[in-house]
DRENMARFI-276516 format. One line per field, with one value per residue: residue in three letters; residue number from 0; chain; x, y, z of N, C-alpha, C in turn. Coordinates in nm, 4 decimals. Layout:
residues N
res [Ala	...]
n [NUM	...]
chain [A	...]
n.x [X	...]
n.y [Y	...]
n.z [Z	...]
ca.x [X	...]
ca.y [Y	...]
ca.z [Z	...]
c.x [X	...]
c.y [Y	...]
c.z [Z	...]
end
This chain:
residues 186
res [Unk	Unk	Unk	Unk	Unk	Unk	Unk	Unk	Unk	Unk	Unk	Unk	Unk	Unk	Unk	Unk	Unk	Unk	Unk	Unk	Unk	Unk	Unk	Unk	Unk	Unk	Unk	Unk	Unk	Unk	Unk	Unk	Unk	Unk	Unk	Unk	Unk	Unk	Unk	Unk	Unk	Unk	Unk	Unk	Unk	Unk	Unk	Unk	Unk	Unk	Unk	Unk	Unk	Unk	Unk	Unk	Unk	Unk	Unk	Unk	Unk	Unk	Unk	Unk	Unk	Unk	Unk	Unk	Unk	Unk	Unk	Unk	Unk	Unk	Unk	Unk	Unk	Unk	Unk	Unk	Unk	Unk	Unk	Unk	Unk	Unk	Unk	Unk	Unk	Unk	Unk	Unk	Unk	Unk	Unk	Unk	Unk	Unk	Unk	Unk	Unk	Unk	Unk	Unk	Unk	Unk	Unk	Unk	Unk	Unk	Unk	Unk	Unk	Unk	Unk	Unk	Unk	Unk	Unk	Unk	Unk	Unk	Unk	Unk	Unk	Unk	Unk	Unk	Unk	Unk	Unk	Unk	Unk	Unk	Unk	Unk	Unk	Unk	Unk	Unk	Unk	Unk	Unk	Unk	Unk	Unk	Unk	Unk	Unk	Unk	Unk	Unk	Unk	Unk	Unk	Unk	Unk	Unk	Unk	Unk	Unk	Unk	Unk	Unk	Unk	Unk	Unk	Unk	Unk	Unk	Unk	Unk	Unk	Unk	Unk	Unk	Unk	Unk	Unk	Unk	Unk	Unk	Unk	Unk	Unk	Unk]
n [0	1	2	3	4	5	6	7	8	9	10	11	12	13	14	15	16	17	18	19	20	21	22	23	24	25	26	27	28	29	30	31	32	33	34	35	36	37	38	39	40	41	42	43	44	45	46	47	48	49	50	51	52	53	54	55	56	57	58	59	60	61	62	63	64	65	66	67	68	69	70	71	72	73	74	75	76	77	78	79	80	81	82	83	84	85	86	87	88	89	90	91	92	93	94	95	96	97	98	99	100	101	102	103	104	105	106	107	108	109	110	111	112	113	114	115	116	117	118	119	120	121	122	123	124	125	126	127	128	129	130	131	132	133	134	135	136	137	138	139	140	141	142	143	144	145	146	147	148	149	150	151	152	153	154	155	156	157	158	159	160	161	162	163	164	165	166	167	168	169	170	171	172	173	174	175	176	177	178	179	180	181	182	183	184	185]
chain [A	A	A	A	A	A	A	A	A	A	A	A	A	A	A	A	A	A	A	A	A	A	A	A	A	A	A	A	A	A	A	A	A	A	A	A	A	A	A	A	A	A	A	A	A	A	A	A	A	A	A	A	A	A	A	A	A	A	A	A	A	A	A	A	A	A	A	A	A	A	A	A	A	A	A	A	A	A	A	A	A	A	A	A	A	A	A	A	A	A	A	A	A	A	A	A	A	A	A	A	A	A	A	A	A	A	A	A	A	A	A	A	A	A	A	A	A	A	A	A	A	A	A	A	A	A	A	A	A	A	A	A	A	A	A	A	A	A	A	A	A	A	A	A	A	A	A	A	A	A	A	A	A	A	A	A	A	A	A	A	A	A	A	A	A	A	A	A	A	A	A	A	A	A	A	A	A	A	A	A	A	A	A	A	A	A]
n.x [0.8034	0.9054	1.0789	0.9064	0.9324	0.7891	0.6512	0.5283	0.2347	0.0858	-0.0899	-0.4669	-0.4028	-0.1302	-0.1769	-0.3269	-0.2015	-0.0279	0.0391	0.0226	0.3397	0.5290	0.7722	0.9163	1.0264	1.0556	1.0586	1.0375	0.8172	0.7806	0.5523	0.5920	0.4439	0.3358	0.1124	0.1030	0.0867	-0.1079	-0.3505	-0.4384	-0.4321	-0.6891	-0.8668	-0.8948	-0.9983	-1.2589	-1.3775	-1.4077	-1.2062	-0.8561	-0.6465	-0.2972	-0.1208	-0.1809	-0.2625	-0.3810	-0.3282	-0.1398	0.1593	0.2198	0.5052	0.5247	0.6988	0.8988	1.2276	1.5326	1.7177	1.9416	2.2764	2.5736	2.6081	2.4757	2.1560	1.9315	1.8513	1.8857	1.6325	1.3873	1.0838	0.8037	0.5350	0.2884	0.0241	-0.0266	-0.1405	-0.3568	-0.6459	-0.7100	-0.5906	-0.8519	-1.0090	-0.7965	-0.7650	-0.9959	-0.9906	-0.8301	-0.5725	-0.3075	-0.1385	0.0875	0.3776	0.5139	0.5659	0.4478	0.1390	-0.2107	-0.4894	-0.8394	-1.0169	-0.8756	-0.7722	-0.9679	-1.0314	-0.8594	-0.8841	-1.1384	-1.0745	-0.9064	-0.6078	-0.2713	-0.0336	0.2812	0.5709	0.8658	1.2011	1.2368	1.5189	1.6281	1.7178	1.9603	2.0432	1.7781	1.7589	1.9612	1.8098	1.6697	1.6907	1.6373	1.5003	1.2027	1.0100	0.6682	0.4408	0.3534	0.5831	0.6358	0.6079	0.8236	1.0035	0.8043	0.6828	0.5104	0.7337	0.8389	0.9845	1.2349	1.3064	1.5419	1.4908	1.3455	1.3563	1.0751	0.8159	0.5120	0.2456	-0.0749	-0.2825	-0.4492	-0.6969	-0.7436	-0.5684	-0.2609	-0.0077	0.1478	-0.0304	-0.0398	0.2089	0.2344	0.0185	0.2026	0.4199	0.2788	0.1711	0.4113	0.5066	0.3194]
n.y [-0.0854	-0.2037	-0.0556	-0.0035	-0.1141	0.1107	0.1166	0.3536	0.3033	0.3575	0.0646	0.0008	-0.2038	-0.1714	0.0339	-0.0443	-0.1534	0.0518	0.2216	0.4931	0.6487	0.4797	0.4026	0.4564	0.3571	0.4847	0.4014	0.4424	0.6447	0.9629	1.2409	1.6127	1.8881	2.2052	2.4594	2.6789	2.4772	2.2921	2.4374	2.4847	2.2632	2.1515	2.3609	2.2001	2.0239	2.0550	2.1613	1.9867	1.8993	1.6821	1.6161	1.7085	1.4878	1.1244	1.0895	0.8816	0.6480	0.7437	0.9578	1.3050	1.5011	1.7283	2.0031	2.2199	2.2583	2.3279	2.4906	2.2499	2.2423	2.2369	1.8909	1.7740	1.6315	1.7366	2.0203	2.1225	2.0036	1.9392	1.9143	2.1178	2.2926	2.1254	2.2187	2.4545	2.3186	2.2054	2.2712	2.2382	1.9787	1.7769	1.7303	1.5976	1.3861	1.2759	1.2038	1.0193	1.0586	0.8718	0.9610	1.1660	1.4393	1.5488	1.8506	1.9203	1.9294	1.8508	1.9185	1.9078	1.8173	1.7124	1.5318	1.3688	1.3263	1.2032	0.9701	0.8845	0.8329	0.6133	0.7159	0.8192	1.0322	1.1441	1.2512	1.4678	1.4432	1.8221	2.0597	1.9133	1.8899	1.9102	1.6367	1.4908	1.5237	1.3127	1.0873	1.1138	1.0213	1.0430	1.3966	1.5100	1.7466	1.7199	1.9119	2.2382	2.4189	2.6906	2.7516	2.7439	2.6600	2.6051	2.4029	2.0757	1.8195	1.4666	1.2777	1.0427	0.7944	0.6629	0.4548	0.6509	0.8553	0.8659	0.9234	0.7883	0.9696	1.0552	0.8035	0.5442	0.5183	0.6935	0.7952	0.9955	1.0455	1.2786	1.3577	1.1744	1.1688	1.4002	1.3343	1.0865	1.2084	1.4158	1.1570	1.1055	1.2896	1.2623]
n.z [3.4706	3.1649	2.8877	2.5500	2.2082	1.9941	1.6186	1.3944	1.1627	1.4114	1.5897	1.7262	1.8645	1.9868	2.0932	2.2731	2.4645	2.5986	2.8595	3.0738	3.1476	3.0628	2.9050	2.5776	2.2764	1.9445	1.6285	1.2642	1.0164	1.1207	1.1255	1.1632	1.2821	1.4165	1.5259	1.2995	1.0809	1.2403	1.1839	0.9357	0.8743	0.9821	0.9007	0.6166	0.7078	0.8449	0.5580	0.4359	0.2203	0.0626	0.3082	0.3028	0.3546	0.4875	0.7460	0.9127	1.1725	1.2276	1.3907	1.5263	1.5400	1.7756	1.6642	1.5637	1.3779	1.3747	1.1055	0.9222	1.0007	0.7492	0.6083	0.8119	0.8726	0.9950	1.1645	1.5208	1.7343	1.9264	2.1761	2.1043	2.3391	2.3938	2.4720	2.2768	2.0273	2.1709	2.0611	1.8122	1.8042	1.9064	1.6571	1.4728	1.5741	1.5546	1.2593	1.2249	1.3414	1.5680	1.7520	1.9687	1.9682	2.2389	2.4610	2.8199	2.9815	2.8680	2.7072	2.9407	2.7518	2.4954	2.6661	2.6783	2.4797	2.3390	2.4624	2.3661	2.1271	2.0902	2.1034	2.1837	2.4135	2.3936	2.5484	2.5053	2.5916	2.6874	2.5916	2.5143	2.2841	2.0828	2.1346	2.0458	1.7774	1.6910	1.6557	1.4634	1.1227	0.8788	0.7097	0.5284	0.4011	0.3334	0.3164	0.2971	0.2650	0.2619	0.5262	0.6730	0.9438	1.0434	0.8749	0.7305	0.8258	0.7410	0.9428	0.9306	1.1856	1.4497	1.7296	1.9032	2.1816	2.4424	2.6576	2.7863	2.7884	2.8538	2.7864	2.6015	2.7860	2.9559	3.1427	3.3235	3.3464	3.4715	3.6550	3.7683	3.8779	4.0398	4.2369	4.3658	4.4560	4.6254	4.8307	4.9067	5.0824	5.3212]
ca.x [0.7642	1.0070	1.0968	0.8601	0.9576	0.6771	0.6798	0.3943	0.1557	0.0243	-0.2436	-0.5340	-0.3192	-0.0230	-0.2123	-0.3868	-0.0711	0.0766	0.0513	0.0915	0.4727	0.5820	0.9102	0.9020	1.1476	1.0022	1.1290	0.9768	0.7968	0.6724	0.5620	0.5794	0.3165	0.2661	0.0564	0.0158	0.0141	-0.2440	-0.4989	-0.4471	-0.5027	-0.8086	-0.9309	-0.9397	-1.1136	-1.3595	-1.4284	-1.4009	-1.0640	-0.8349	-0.5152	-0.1753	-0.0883	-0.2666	-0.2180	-0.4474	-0.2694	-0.0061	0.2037	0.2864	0.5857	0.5148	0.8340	1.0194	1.3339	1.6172	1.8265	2.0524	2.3952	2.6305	2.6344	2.3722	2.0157	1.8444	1.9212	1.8168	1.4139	1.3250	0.9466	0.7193	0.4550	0.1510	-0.1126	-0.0574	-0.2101	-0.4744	-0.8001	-0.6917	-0.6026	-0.9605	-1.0567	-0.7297	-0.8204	-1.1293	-0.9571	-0.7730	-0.4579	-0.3232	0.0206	0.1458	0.4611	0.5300	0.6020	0.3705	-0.0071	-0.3230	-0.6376	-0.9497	-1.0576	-0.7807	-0.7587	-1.1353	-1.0726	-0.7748	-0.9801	-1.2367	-0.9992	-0.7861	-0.4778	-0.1830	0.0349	0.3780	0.6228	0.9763	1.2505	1.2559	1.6067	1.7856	1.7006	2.0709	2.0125	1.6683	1.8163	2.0513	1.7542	1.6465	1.7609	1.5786	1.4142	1.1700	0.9024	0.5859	0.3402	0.3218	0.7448	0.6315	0.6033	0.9755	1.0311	0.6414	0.6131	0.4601	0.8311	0.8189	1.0926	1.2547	1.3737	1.5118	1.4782	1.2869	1.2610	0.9682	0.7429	0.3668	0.1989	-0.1844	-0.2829	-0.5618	-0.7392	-0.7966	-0.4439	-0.2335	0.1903	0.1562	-0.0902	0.0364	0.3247	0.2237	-0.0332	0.2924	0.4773	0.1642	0.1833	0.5335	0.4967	0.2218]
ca.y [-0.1077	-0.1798	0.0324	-0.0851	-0.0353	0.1233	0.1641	0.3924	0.3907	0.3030	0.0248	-0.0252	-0.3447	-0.1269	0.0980	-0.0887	-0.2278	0.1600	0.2935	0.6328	0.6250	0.4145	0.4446	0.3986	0.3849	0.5252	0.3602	0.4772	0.7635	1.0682	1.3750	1.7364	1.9944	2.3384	2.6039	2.6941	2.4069	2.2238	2.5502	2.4800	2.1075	2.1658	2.4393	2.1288	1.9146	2.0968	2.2122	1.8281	1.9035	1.6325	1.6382	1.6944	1.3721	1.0386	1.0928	0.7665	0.5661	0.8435	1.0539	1.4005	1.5455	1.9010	2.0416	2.3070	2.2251	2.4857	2.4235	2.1685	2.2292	2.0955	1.7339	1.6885	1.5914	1.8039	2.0863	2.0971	1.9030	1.9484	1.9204	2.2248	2.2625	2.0647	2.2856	2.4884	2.2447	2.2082	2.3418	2.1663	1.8157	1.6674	1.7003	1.5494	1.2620	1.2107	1.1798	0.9094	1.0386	0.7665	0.9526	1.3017	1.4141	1.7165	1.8879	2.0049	1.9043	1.8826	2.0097	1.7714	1.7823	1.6527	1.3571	1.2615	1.2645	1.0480	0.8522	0.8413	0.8071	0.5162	0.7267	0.8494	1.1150	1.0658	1.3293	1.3761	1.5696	1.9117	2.1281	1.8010	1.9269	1.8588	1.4857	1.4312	1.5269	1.1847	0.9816	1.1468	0.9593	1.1313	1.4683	1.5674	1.8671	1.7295	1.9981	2.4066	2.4589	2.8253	2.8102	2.6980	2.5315	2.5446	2.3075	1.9456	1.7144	1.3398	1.2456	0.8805	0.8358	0.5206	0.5017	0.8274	0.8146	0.9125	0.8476	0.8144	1.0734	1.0390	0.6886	0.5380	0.4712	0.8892	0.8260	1.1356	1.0423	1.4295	1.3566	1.0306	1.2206	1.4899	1.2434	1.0150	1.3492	1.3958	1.0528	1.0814	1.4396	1.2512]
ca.z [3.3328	3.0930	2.7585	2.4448	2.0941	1.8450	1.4819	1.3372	1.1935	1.5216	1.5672	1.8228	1.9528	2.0033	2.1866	2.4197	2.5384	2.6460	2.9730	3.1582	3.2556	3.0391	2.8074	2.4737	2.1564	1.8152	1.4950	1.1518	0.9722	1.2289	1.1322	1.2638	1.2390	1.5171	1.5312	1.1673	1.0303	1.2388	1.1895	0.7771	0.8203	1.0168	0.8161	0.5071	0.7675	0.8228	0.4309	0.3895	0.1432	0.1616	0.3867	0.1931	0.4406	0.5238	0.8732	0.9531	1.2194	1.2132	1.4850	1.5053	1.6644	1.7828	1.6906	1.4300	1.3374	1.3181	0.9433	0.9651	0.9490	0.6865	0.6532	0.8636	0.8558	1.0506	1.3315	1.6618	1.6958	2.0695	2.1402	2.1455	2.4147	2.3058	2.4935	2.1753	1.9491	2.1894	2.0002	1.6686	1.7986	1.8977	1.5001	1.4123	1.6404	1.4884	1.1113	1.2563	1.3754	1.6916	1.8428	1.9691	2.0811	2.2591	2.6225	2.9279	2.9517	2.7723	2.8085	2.9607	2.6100	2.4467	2.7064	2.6542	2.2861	2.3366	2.4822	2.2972	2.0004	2.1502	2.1177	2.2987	2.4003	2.4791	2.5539	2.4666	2.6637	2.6663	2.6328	2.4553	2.1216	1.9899	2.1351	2.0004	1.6310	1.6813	1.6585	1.2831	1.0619	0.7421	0.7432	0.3889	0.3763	0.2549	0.3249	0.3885	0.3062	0.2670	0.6381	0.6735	1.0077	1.0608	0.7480	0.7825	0.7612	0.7368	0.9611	0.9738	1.3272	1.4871	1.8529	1.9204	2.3127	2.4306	2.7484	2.7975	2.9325	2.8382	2.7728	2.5510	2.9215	3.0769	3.2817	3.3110	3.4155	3.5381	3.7124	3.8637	3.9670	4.1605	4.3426	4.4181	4.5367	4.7772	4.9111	5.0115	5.1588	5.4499]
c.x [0.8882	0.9746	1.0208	0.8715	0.8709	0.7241	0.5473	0.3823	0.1114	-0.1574	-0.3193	-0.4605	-0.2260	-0.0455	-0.2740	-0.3103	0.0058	-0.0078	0.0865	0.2126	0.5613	0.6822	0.8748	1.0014	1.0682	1.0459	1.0191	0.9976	0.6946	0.6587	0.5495	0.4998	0.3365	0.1606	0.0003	-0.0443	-0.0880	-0.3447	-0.5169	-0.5259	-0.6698	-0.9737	-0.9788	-1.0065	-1.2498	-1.4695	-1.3706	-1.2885	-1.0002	-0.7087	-0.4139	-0.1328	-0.1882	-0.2229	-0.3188	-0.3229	-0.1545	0.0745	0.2671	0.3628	0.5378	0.6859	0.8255	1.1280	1.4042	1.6885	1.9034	2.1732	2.5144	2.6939	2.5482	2.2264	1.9127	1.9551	1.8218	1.6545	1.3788	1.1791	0.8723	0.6379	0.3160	0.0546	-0.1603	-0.1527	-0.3528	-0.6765	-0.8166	-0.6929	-0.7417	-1.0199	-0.9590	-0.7170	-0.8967	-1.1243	-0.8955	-0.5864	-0.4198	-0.2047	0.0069	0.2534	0.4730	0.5773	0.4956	0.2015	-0.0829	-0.4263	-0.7390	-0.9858	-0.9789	-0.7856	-0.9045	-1.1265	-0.9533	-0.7896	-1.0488	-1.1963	-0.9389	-0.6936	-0.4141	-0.0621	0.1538	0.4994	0.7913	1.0820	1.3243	1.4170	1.7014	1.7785	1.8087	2.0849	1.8776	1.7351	1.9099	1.9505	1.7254	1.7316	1.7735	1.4812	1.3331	1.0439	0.7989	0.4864	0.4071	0.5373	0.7480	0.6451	0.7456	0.9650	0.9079	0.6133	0.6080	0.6347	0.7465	0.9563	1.0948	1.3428	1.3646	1.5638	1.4901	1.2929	1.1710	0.8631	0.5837	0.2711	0.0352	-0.1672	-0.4664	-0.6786	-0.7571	-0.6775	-0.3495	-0.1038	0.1814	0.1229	-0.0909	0.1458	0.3298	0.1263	0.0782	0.3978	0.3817	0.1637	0.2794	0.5599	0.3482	0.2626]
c.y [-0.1051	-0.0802	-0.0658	0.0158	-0.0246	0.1308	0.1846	0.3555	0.2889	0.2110	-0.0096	-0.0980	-0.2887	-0.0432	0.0744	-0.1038	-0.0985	0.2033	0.4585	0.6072	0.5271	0.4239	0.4205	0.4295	0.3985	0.4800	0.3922	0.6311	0.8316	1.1232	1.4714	1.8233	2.0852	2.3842	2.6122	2.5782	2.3102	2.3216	2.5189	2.3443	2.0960	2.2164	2.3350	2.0279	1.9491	2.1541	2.0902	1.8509	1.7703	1.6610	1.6414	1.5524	1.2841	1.0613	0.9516	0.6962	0.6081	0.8857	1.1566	1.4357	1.7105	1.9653	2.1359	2.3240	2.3411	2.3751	2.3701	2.2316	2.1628	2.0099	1.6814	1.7002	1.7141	1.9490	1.9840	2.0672	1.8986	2.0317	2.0586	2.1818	2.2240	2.1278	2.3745	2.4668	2.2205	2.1622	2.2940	1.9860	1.7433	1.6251	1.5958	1.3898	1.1854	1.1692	1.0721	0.9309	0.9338	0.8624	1.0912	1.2725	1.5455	1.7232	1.9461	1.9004	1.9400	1.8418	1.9209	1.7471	1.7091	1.5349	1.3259	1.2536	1.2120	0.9548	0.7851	0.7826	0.6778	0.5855	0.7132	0.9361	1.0949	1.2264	1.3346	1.5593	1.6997	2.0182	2.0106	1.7787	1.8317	1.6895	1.4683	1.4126	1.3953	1.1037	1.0388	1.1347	1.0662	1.2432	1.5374	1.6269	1.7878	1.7721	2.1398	2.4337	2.6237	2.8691	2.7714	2.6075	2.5084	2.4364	2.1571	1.9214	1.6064	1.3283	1.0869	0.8546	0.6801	0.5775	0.6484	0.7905	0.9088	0.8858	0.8844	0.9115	1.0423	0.9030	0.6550	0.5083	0.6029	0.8277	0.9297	1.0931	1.1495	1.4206	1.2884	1.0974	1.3057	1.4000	1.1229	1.0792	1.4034	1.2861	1.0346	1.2238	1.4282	1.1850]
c.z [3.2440	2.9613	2.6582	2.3083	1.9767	1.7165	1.4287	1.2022	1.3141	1.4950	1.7073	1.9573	2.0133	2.1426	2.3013	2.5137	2.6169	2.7365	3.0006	3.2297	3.1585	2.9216	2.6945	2.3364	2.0457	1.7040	1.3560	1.0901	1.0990	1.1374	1.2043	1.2143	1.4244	1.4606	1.3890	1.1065	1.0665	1.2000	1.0487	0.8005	0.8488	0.9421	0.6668	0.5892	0.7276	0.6894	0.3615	0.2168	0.1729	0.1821	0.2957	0.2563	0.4797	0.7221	1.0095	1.1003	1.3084	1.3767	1.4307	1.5775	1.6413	1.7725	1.5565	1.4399	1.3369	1.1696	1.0047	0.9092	0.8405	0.7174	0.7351	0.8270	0.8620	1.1843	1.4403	1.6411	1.7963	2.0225	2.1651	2.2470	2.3336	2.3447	2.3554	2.0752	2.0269	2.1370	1.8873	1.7181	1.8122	1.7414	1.4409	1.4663	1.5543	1.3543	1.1182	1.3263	1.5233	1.7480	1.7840	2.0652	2.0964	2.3869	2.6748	2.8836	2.8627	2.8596	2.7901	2.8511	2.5080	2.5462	2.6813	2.5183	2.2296	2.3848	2.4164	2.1558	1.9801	2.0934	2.2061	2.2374	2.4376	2.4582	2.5279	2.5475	2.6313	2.6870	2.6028	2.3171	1.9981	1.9851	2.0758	1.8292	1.5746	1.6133	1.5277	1.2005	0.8997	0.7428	0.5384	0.4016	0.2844	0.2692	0.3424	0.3690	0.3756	0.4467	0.7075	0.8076	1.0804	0.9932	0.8049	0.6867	0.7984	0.7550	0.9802	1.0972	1.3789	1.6469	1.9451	2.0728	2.3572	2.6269	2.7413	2.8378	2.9545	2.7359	2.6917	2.7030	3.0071	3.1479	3.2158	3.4021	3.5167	3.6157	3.8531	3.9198	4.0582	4.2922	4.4030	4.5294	4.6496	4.8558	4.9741	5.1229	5.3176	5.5303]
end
């Protein structure tokens, strides 16, 4: 499969077209949200509030930033583990978000309601923090600062890389890989 280059907000078309396994370059606006701040956003889902963010179409990177150093943008931006988010993402599905990025698996519930969503998850590598920060171009706080490097940014990032992991289609890279690692181990 070759490398394909998105630019969110992600649409249906975009997504049909992505695979489990498959590379991908990021150009645009992401945002980042953990832990706190998906439990806030949720918390205005559910008490039909609306979002400080249109997050329609959107992607989030699971990440918190360390302060950037001077002169630069951003610090270090390597992905959090997405099981975290977990228990919050199927709602944020359902508001319309299309794209997560993060590290490690997610839970059957989360792939049936990226399914059911037509999203996708795509992962981004873990422990190359200081290289992911290359690709952020522009980093600006527009939600929750109070929670400092919890707070929703709106980063501009040109060729984010990224790979597929969960696919609008129930396929699972992870998954595919350890069953490929069994096939050569017979």
């Amino acid at each position: 499969m070759s490398t394909i280059k998105i630019t969110p907000p992600l649409t249906d078309a975009v997504i049909q077209n992505l695979r489990a396994g498959q590379q991908v370059l990021i150009s645009g606006d992401i945002y980042t949200g953990r832990d706190a701040a998906h439990k806030r956003l949720v918390e205005l889902i559910q008490n039909k509030q609306p979002l400080p963010v249109d997050f329609n179409g959107q992607i989030i990177y699971y990440v918190g930033p360390t302060p950037a150093r001077p002169g630069q943008i951003i610090g270090a931006a390597g992905p959090t583990t997405a099981g975290r988010m977990d228990v919050y993402t199927p709602q944020l599905l359902e508001y319309g978000l299309k794209g997560m990025i993060g590290k490690g698996k997610r839970s059957p519930e989360v792939i049936k309601a990226i399914q059911q969503h037509q999203a996708v998850y795509f992962a981004a590598i873990g422990g190359a923090a200081a290289l992911i920060s290359k690709c952020i171009k522009a980093a600006e706080i527009v939600a929750y600062p109070e929670l400092g490097p919890e707070a929703i940014y709106r980063l501009t990032v040109a060729d984010f890389p990224a790979i597929v992991i969960n696919d609008a289609f129930g396929n699972d890279f992870y998954d595919q890989g350890v069953q490929q690692y069994l096939k050569k181990g017979s």
